[in-house]
C-alpha positions as CSV (number, residue, x, y, z in Angstrom):
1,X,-67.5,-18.6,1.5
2,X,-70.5,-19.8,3.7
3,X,-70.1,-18.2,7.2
4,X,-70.6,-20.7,10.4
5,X,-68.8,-20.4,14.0
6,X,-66.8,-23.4,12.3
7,X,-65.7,-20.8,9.7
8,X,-65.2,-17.8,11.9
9,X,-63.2,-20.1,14.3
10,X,-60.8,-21.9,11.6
11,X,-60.4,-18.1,10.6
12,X,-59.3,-16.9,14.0
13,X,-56.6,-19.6,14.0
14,X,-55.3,-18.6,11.1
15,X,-55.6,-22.3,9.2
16,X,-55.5,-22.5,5.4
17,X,-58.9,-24.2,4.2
18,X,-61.7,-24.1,2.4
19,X,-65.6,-24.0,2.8
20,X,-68.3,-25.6,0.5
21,X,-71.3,-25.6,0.8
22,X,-73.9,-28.1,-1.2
23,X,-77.4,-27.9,-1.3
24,X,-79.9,-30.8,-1.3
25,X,-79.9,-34.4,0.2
26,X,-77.2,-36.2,0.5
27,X,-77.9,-39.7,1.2
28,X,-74.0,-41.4,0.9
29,X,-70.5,-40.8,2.3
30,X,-69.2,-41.3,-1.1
31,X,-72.0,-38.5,-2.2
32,X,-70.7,-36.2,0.5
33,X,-67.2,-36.8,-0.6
34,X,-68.0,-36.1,-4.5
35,X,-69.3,-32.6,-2.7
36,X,-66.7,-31.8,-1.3
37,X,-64.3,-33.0,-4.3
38,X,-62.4,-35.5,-1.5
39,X,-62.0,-39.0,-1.2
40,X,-64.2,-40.6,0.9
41,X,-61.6,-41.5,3.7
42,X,-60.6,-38.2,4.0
43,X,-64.5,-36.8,4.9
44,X,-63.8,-37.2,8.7
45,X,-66.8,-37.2,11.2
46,X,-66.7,-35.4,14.6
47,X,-67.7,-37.5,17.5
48,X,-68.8,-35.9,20.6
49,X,-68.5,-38.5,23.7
50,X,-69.2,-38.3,27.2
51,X,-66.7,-39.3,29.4
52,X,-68.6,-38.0,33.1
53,X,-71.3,-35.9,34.3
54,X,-70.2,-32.7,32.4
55,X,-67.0,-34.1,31.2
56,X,-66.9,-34.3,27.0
57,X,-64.7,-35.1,24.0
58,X,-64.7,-35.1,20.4
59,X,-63.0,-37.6,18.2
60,X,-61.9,-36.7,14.6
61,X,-62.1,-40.5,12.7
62,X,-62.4,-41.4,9.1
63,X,-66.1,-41.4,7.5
64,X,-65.4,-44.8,5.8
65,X,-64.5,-46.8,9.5
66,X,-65.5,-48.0,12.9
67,X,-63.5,-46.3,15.7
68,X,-62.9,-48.5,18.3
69,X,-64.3,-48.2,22.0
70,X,-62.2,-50.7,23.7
71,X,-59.1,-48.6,22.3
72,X,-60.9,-45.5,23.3
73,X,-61.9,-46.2,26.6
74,X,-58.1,-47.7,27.3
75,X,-56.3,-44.8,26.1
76,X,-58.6,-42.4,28.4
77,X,-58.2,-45.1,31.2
78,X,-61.9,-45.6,32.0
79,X,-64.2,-47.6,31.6
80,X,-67.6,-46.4,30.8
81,X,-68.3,-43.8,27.8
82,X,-71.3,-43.1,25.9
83,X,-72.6,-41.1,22.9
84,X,-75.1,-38.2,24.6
85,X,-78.4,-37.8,23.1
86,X,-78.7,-35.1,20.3
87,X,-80.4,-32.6,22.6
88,X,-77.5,-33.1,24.9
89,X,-74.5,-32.9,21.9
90,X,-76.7,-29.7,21.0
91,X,-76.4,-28.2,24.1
92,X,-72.6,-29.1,24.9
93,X,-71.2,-28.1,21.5
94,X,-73.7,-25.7,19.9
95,X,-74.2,-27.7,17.1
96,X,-76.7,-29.8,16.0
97,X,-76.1,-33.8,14.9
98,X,-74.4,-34.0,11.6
99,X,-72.9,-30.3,11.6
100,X,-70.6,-30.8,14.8
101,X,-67.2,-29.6,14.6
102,X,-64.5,-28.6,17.5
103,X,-64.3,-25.5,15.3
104,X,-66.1,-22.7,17.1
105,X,-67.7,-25.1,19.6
106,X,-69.4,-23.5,22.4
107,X,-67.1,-25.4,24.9
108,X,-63.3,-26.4,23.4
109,X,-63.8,-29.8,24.7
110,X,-60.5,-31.8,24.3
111,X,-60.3,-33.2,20.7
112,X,-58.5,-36.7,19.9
113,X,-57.8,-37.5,16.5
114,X,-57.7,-40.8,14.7
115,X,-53.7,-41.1,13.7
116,X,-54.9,-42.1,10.1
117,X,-55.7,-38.6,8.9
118,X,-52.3,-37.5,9.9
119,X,-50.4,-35.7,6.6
120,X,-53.8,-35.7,5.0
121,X,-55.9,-33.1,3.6
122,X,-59.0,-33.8,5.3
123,X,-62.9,-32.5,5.4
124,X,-64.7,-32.0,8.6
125,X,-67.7,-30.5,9.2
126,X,-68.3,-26.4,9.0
127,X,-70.7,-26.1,11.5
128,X,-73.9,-26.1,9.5
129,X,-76.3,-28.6,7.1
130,X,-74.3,-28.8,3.5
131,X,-71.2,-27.1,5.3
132,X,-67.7,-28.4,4.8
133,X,-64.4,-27.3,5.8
134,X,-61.3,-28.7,4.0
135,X,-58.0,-28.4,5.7
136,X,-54.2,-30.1,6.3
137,X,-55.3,-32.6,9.0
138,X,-51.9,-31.5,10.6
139,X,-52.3,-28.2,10.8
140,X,-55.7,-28.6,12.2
141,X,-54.9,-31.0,14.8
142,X,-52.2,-28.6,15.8
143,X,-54.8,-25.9,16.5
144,X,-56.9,-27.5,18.3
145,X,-54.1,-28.7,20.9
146,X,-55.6,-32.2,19.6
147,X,-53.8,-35.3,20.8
148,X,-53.5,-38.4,18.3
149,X,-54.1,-41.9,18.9
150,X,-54.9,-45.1,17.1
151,X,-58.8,-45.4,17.4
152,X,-59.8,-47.3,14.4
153,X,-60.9,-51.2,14.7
């Protein structure tokens, strides 16, 4: 099993999952699926979204969709939010674009998931290039105190 802060974290709470790890390009979500043996609407991204000066989030949404900033911004109850640059998401999760994960973040910003992967086995990422981690969306959203909200468009 590859060994990330994503890994060492989903350890530490005690969550059933698994790691791969690929090597080589991978140029499609359905490529990165076939990786990972998933379907392609389980591979869920990790958004991290800036919500203030200091103030950050990450969402947990489908690969295969458009998550929604009108429903986003009215479920947080502002209305201004932004995606920060990658040297800032580097700096306020630890991990660099394309590897981010809640999982053994440098900060545990607040996570929201997308209510689509609920009572789905899901892949997010496992904290570095070619990493994945493959869990019960459930039990994951549990750990990470997530809350769950219709996000999609």
């Amino acid at each position: 099993m590859p060994t990330t802060p994503a890994t060492l974290a989903a350890t530490a709470l005690g969550l059933d999952f698994e790691a791969t790890q690929h090597d080589g390009p991978i140029r499609s979500l359905a490529e990165a699926a076939a990786a990972r043996g998933i379907d392609p609407h389980d591979l869920v991204k990790t958004l991290v979204v800036r919500r203030g000066t200091d103030d950050y989030l990450f969402l947990l949404v489908p690969g295969d969709g458009t998550f929604s900033w009108r429903k986003l911004r009215a479920l947080l109850g502002v209305s201004r939010l932004s995606l920060p640059d990658a040297d800032t998401a580097r700096d306020v999760t630890g991990y660099v674009r394309g590897t981010i994960t809640p999982l053994g973040a440098t900060t545990a910003w607040p996570v929201i998931a997308d209510a689509s992967i609920v009572g789905r086995r899901i892949s997010v990422g496992g904290g570095a290039a070619g990493v994945g981690i493959t869990v019960e969306a459930d039990a994951l959203i549990e750990a990470l105190h997530a809350d769950v909200a219709d996000l999609m468009d």
